[in-house]
ZATILUM-980788 format. One line per field, with one value per residue (C-alpha): residue number from 0; x, y, z; chain. Coordinates in steps of 0.5 Angstrom, whole numbers, plus 2048, in hexadecimal, padded with zeros to 3 digits. Each point is the difference from the previous one (the first is absolute). Layout:
// residues N
vexvo = c(NUM  ...)
xx = c(X  ...)
yy = c(Y  ...)
zz = c(Z  ...)
torza = c(A  ...)
This chain:
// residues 670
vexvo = c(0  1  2  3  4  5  6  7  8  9  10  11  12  13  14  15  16  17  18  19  20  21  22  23  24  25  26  27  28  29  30  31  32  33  34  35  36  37  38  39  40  41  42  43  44  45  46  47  48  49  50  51  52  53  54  55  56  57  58  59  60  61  62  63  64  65  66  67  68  69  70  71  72  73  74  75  76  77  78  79  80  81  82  83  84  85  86  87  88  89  90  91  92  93  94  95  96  97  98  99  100  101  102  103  104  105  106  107  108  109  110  111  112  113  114  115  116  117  118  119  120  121  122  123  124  125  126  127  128  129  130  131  132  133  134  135  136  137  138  139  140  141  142  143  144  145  146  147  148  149  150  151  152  153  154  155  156  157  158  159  160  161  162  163  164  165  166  167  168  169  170  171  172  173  174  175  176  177  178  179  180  181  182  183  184  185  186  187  188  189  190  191  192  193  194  195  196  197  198  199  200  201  202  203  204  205  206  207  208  209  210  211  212  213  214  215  216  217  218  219  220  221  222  223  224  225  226  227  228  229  230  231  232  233  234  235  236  237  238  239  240  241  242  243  244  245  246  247  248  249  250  251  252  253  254  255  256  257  258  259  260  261  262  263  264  265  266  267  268  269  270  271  272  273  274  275  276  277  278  279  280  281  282  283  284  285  286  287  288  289  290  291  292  293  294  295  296  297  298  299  300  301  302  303  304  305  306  307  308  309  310  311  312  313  314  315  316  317  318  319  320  321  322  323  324  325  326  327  328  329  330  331  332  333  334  335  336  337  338  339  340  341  342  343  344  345  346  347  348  349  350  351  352  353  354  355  356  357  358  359  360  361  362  363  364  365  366  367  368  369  370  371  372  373  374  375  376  377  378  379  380  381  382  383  384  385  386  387  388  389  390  391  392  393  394  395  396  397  398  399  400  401  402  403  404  405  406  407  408  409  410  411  412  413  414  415  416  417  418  419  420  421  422  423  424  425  426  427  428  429  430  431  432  433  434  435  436  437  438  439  440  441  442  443  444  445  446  447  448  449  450  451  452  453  454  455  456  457  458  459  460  461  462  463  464  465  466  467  468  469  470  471  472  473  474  475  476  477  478  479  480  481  482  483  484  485  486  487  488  489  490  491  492  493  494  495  496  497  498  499  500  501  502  503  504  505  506  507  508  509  510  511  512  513  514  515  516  517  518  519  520  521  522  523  524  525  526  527  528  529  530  531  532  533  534  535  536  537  538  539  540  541  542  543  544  545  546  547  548  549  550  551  552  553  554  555  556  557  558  559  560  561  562  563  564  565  566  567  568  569  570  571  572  573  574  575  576  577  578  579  580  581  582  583  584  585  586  587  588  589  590  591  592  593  594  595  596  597  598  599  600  601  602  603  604  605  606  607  608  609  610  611  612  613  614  615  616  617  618  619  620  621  622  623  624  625  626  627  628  629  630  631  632  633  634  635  636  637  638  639  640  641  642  643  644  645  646  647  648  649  650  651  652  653  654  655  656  657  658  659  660  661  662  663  664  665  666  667  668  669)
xx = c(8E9  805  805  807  7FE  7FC  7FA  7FD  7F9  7FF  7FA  7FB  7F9  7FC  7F9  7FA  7FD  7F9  805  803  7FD  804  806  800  7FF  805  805  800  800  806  804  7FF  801  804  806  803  807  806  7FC  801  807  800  7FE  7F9  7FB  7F8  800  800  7FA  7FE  7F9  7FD  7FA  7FF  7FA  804  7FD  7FF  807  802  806  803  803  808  7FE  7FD  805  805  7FD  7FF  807  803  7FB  802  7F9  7F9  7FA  7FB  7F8  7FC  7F8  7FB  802  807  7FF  7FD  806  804  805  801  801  805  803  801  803  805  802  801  804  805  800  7FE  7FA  804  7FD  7F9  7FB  7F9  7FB  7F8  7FC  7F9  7FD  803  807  7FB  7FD  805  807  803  801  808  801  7FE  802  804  7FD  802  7FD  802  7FE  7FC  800  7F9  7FE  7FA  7FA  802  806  803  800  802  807  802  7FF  805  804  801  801  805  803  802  802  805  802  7FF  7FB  7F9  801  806  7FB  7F9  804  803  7FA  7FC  803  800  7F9  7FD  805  7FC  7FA  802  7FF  806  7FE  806  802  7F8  800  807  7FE  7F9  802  806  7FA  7FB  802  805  800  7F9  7FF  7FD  800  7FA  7FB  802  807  7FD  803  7FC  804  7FF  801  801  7FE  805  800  7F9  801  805  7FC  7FB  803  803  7FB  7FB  806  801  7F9  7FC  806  800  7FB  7FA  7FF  7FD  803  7FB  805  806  7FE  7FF  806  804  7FC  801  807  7FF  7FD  805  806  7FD  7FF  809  804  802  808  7FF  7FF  805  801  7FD  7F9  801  800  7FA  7FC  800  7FF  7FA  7FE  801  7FB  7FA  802  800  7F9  7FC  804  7FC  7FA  800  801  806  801  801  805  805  800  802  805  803  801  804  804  802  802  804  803  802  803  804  803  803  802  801  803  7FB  7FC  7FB  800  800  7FA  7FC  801  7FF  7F9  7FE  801  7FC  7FB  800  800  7FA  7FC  800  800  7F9  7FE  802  805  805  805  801  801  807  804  7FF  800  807  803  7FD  803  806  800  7FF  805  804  7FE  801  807  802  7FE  7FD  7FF  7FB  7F9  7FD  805  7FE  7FA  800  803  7FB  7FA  805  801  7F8  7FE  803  7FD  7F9  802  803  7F9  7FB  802  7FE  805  803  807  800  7FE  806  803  7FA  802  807  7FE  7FB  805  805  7FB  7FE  807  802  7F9  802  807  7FE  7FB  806  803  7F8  7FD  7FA  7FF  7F9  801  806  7FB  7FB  803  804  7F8  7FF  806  7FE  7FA  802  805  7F9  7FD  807  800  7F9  7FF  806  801  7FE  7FA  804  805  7FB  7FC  806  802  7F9  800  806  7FD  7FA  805  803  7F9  7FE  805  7FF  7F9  802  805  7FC  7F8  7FE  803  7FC  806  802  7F8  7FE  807  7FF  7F9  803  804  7FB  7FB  806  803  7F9  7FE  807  803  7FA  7FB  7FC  7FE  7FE  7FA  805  803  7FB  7FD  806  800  7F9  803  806  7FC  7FB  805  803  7F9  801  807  7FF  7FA  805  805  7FA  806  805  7FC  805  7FD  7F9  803  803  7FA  7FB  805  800  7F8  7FE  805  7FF  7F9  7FE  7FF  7FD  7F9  7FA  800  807  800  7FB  803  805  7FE  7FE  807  803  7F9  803  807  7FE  7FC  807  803  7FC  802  807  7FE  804  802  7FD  7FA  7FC  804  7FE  7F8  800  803  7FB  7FA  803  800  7F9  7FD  804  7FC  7F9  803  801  7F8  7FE  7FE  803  7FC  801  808  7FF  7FD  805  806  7FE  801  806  802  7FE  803  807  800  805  804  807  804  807  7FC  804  7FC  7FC  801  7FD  7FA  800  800  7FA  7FC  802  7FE  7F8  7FE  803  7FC  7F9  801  802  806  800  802  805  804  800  803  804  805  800  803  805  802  800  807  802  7FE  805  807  7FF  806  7FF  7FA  7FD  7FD  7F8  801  802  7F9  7FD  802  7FF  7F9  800  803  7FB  7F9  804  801  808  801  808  802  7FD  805  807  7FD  7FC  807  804  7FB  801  807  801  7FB  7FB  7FB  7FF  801  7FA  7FC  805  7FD  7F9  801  7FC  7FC  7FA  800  7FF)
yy = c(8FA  7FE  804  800  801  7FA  804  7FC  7FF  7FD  804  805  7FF  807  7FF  803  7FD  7FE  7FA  7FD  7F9  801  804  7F9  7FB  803  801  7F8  7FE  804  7FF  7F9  800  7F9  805  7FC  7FD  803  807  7FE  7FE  808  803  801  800  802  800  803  805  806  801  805  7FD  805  805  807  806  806  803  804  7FC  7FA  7FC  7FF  7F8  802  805  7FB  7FA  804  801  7FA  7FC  7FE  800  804  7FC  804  7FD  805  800  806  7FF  800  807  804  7FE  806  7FA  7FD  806  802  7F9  800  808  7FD  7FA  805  804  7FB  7FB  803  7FD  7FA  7FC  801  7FB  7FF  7FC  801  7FC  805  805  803  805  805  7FE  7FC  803  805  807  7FF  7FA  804  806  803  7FD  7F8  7FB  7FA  7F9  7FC  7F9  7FD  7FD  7FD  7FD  7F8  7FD  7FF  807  803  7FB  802  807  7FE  7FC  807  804  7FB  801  808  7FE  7FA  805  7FB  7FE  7FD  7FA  7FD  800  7FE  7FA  7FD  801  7FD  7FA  800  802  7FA  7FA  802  800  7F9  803  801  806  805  803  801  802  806  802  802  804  804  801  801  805  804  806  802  807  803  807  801  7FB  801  7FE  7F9  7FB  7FA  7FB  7F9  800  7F9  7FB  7FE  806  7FF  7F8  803  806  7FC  7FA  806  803  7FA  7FB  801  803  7F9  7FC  805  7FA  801  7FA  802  7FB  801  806  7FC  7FC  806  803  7F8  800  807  7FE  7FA  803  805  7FB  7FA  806  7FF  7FA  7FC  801  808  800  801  7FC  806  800  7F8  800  806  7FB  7FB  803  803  7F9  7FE  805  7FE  7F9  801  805  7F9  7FB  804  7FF  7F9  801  7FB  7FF  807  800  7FA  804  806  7FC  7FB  806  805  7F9  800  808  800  7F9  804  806  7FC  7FB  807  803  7FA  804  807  801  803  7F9  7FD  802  801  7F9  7FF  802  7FC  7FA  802  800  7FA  7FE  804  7FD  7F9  803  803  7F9  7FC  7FD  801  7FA  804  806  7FE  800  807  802  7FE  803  807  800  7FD  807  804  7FD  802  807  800  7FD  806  805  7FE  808  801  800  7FE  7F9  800  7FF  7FC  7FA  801  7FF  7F9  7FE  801  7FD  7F9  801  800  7FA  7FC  802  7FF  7F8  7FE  7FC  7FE  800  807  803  803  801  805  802  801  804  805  801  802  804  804  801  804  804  802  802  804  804  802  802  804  801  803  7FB  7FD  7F9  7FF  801  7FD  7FA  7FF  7FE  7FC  7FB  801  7FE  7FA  7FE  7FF  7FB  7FC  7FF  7FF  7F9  7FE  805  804  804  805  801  7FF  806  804  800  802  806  802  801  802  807  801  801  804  805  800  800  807  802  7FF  800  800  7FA  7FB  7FA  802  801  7F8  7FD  803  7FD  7F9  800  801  7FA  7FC  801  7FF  7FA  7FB  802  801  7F9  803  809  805  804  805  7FC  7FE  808  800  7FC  803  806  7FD  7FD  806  804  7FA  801  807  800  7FA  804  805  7FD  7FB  7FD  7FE  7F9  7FE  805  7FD  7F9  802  804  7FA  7FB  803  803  7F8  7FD  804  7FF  7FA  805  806  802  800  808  7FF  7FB  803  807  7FA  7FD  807  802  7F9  7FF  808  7FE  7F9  804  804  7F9  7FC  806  7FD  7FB  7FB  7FA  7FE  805  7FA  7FE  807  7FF  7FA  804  805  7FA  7FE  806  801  7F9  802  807  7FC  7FB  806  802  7F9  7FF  7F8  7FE  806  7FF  7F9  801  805  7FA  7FC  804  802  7F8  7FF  805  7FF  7F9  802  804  7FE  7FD  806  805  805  802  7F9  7FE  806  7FF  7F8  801  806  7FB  7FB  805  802  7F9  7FD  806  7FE  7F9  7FE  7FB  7FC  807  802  7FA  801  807  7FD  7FB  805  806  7FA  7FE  808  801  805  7FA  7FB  803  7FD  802  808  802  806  802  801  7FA  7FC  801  800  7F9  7FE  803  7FB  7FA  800  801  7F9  7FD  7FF  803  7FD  806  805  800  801  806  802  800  803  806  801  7FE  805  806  800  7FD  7FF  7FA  800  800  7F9  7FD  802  7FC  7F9  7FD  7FF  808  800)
zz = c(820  804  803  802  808  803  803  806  7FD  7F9  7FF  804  7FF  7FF  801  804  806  7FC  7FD  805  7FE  7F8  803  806  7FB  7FA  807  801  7F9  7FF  806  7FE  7F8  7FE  7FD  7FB  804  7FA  802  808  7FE  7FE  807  7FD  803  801  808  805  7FE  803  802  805  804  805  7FE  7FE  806  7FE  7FF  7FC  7FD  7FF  806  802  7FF  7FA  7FC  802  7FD  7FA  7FF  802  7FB  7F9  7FC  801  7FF  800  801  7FB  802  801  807  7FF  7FB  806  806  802  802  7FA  7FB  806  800  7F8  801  804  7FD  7F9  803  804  7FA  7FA  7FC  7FD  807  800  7FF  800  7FF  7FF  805  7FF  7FB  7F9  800  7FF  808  803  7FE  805  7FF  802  7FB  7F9  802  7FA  7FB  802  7FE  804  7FE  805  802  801  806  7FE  803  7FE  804  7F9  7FF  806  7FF  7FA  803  805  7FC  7FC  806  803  7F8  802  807  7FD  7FA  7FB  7FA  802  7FB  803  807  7FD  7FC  807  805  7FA  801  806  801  7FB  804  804  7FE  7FD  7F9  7FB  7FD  801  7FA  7FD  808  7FE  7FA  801  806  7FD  7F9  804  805  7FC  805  803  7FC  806  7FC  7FD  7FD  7F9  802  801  7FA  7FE  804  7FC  7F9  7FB  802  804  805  800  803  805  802  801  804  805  801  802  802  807  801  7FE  803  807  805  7FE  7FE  7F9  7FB  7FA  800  800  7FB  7FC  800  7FF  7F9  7FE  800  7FD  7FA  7FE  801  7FC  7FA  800  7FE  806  7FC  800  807  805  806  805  7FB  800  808  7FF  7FC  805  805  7FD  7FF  807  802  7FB  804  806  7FF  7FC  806  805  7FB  7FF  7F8  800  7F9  7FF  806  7FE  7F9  803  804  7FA  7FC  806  802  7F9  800  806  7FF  7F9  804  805  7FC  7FC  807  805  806  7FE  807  7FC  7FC  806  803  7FA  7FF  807  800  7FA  804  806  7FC  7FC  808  801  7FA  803  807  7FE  7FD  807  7FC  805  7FF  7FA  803  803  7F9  7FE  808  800  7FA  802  807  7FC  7FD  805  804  7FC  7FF  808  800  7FA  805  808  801  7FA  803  7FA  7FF  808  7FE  7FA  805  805  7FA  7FF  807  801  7F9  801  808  7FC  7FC  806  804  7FB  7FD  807  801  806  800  7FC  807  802  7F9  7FF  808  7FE  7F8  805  806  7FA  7FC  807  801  7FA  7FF  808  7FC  7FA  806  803  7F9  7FF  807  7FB  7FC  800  7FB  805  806  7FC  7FE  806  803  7FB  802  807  7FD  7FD  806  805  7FA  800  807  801  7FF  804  805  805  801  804  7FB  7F9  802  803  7F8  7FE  805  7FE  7F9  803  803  7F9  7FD  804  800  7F9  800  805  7FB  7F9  802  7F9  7FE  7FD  800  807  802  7FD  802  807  800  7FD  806  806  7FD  7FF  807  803  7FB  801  806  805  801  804  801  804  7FF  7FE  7FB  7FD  7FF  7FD  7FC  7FC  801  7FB  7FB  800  7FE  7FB  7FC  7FE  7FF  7FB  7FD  7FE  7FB  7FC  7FD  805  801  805  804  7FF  802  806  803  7FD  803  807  800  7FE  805  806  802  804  806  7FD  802  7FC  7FE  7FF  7FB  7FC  800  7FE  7FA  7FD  800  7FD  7FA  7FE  7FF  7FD  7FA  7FF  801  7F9  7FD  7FF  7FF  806  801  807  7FF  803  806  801  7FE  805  806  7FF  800  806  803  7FF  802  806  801  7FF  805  805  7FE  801  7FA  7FF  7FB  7FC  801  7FF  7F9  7FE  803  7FC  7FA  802  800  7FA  7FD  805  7FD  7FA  803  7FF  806  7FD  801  804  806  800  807  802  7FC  802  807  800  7FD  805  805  7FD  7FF  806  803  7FC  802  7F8  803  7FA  7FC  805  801  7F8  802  805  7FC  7FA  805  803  7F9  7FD  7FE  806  804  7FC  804  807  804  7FF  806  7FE  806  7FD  7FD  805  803  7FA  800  807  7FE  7FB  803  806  7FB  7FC  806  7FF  808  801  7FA  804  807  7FC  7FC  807  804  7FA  800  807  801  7FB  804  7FA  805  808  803  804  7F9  7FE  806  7FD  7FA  7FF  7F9  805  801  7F8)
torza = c(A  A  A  A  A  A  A  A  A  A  A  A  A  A  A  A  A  A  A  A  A  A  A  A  A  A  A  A  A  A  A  A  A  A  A  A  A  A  A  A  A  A  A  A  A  A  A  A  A  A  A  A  A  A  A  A  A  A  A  A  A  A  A  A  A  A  A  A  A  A  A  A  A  A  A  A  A  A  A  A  A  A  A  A  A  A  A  A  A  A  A  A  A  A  A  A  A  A  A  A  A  A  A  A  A  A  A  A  A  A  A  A  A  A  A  A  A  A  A  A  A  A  A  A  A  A  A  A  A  A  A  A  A  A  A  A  A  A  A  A  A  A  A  A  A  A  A  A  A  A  A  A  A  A  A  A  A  A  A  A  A  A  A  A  A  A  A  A  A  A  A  A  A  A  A  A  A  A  A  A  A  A  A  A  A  A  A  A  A  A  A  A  A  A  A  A  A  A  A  A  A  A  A  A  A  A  A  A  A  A  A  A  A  A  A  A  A  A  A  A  A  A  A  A  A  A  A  A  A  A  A  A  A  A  A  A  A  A  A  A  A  A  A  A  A  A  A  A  A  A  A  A  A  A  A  A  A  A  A  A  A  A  A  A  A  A  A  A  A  A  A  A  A  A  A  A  A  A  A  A  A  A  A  A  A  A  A  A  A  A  A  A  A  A  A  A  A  A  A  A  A  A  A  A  A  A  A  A  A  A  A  A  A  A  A  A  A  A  A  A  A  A  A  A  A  A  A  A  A  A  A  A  A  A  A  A  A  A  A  A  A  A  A  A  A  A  A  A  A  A  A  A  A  A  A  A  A  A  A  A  A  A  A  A  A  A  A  A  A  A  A  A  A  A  A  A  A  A  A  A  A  A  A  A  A  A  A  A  A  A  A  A  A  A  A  A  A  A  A  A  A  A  A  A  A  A  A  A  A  A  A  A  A  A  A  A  A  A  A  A  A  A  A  A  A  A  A  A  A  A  A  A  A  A  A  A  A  A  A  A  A  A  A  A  A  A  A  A  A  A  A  A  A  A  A  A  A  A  A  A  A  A  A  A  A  A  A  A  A  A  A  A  A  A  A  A  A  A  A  A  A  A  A  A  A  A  A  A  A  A  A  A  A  A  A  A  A  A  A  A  A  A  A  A  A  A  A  A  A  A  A  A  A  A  A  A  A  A  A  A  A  A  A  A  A  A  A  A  A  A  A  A  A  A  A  A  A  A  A  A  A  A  A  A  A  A  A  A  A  A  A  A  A  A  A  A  A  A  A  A  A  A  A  A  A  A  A  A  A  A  A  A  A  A  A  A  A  A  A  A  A  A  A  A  A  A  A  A  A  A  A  A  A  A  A  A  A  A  A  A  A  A  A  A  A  A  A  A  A  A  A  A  A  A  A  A  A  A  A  A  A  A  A  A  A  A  A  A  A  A  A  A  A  A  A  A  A  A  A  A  A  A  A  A  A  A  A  A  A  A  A  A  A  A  A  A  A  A  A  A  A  A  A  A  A  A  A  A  A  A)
């Protein structure tokens, strides 16, 4: 469709002003479409494009600004709607572009009703019969409505442009299911027959077609934010079984990466889930997949980072076992490879974003193996990390994972400076966090990720960076873990989620009032009875909190013998709870606390020494800000006053605490 003249506009939008939503949106997406960089070399282009946003008068012919658009446009694109059958001005608009560039150059797309109600007059007449790209409901279907427009703009095929912006898409979505991805939106849209309904083919045929046709359509939409991971595992294990039916030697290298990436989504679903011997499955056998494909294509970047991938997550199994010294040797080899990818091209978003995942990775693992002298690796890892996802925003100013994974890195540089900085600065780096979801909580309020990690933060930022709280923090802080509750709710698969609401619902109650932690405990006993359903390992960690929460709540009624009945209980059934558990220190300590409470000292000076000897506890040099105190709580119950004045100074010299409360401090007062 292109012309020897090189008109001002790529397109002109025609559309009636009950459209504006579409006609906007569509606007965007084309003026942004990624045209592939051989076809930028060409001159073409899908932007600027035309689109009238002020309402038509009552004139009785179309503006000068309009006529000289029209003619200064190379391609019609126009909205098909009974809205759009009944405009005078989009009848008009469509006569005069006939006239000026034949009918070779108009487009149109449905986005309401059938031909029959939507087309308008001036589109068929003469007995035309216009194809017409579907702008569906569904985010998948509304791109592959514009990929097609964007292919009559550009003047070349919709395969050549599906199979790039598949890749892209699925990099980054950290699933490698390109071609599947190509080939079911070339076979599955093969020209929207937008004539009559008996022009509408059966569009998956075979076995093959029907895998494909089921992946395009479902793919993007269960792997939009919603959080949904039942969907994901269902599209994984469709695709696994259509290519476990071939030979592995009969597979070519793309079908190869498909399967493993396949297999990398069932993972990923059953790490979430706890079921870890499903997922060290599926992660051995795609290792062993795209370990094949890289060694056949060792300087392939689509090898490279299906391998990558692989990596990440044998670093993520272990990662979900707490077994993080285990984490390092995988991590590394995945930011091996992402460097890589990134050396090959620094302007590539995707590779960009590849090397912050690297960087941010091996940040965890420095952070998280508590020790004292991988502090400022992992502060380095992280500054790194920040500033590559800060690099692959300027290259996509739009992009939510950038935005997204940029506030994680945020997130965890706060945590590495937490025990050895300052106050003022570790919060600096939660607010800036903080900012970032909440213009992506603004930007995609129906996020179910965004909204749960947002809330993560809110209880993160109030629970380890502030000792002591405002009325208005703390209304906050219920407020977060209210609304963790029916987020959690909402994917009964996704038991992280349920760890992290249970973690912070159990661990945030000390100064909660009596309704409060009745309308608590109801919230934590439903999350814990989807909870055994998984079958989880620190399911009586949780029981436990919850049987502190509730002697607390007959502490508040007055009820001491009562508590003391159903403390004693929970002693006995504590009493083999192992010292590994994770989260123990926290268990440990709100024991302490109920039998220091009702006069149980025996009992509570047991808690004591089992909350100092908890393995968080075993790194002394690394001053996490609520354990300090926790220990100078501990410390003066057990008598042992000269450990208190230098955790005391530090907390204050850091600005945790103020002097006044260090000087108020004695073992006597405790």
């Amino acid at each position: 469709m292109l012309t020897d003249a090189t008109p001002h506009y790529a397109a002109f939008i025609s559309y009636a002003h009950a459209d504006e939503a579409v006609a906007a949106r569509l606007h965007k997406a084309l003026e942004t479409y990624p045209v592939p960089k051989h076809l930028r070399g060409e001159g073409r282009t899908t932007r600027p494009i035309f689109r009238d946003v002020a309402e038509l008068t009552a004139a009785h012919s179309l503006s000068e600004k309009i006529r000289d658009a029209v003619n200064n446009s190379r391609v019609l694109i126009v909205l098909c709607s009974p809205a759009a059958k009944a405009s005078h001005w989009v009848n008009e608009e469509i006569k005069l572009f006939r006239e000026i560039h034949g009918d070779g150059a108009i487009l149109s797309a449905l986005i309401e009703g059938t031909p029959a109600t939507s087309f308008p007059e001036a589109l068929i007449q003469g007995g035309r019969e216009p194809l017409a790209a579907s702008l569906g409901a569904s985010n998948a279907g509304f791109k592959l409505g514009v990929t097609q427009l964007a292919a009559g703009i550009l003047g070349t095929g919709l395969d050549e442009l599906v199979q790039r912006g598949a890749r892209r898409r699925t990099r980054r979505m950290g699933i490698g299911l390109a071609a599947s991805l190509a080939f079911s939106a070339v076979m599955g849209f093969t020209a929207y027959q937008a004539v009559d309904a008996r022009n509408e083919a059966e569009l998956e045929r075979g076995e093959s077609e029907a895998l494909l046709g089921y992946m395009i359509k479902d793919l993007k939409v269960k792997l939009e934010p919603v959080g949904r991971l039942e969907l994901l595992e269902g599209v994984g294990r469709k695709a696994i079984e259509y290519y476990d039916n071939k030979k592995i030697d009969e597979l070519s290298d793309d079908s190869l990466r498909i399967l493993a990436a396949a297999r990398q989504v069932v993972a990923e679903v059953a790490l979430d889930a706890g079921q870890m011997m499903e997922a060290q499955s599926q992660i051995e056998a795609s290792s062993d997949l795209t370990r094949e494909v890289l060694a056949r294509n060792p300087d392939d970047t689509d090898a490279i980072y299906a391998h990558a991938q692989s990596e990440y997550y044998v670093g993520a199994y272990y990662r979900k076992q707490n077994k993080i010294a285990e984490t390092e040797k995988p991590y590394r080899e995945y930011d091996r490879l992402a460097q890589q990818l990134y050396q090959k091209d620094p302007t590539n978003f995707d590779w960009v974003m590849e090397a912050g995942w690297g960087q941010n990775n091996l940040g965890i693992w420095a952070r998280e193996s508590l020790e004292s002298d991988l502090v400022d690796d992992a502060i380095k890892y992280y500054d790194k990390a920040i500033e590559l996802f800060e690099l692959a925003l300027d290259i996509n100013p739009e992009s939510m994972s950038a935005t997204y994974e940029l506030a994680n890195s945020y997130s965890g540089r706060s945590f590495s400076e937490l025990p050895v900085g300052m106050a003022i600065s570790a919060r600096e780096f939660q607010e800036e966090q903080l900012k970032l979801f909440d213009e992506l909580e603004q930007e995609y309020p129906k996020s179910i990720p965004v909204a749960i990690r947002k809330l993560k933060a809110v209880m993160d930022h109030y629970d380890g960076f502030y000792l002591m709280h405002s009325e208005d923090q703390k209304s906050e802080i219920r407020t977060a873990i209210d609304n963790f509750f029916e987020l959690a709710k909402y994917d009964s698969k996704n038991f992280d989620n349920m760890e992290s609401f249970l973690n912070s619902a159990t661990n945030n109650f000390e100064s909660l009032g009596v309704e409060d932690l009745k309308s608590r405990q109801l919230k934590i006993i439903e999350i814990l009875k989807l909870y055994r359903k998984g079958g989880q390992d620190n399911i009586q960690l949780y029981e436990l909190m919850l049987g502190a929460i509730d002697v607390k709540i007959d502490i508040l009624d007055g009820q001491n013998q009562l508590a003391m009945n159903k403390l004693t209980e929970i002693n006995v059934a504590a009493s083999s709870f192992g010292f590994s558990k994770k989260n123990s220190t926290n268990l440990f300590f709100t024991l302490f606390l109920r039998n220091q409470e009702l006069g149980n000292n025996e009992a509570a000076i047991s808690y004591a020494n089992e909350f100092l000897n908890s393995s968080d506890m075993l790194v002394a040099d690394l001053k996490y800000p609520t354990m300090s105190e926790k220990k100078i709580v501990v410390f003066s119950a057990l008598g042992i006053c000269k450990k208190i004045e230098p955790l005391a100074t530090d907390l204050v010299t850091r600005g945790f605490r103020t002097e006044n409360w260090k000087n108020s401090l004695s073992c006597s007062q405790r």
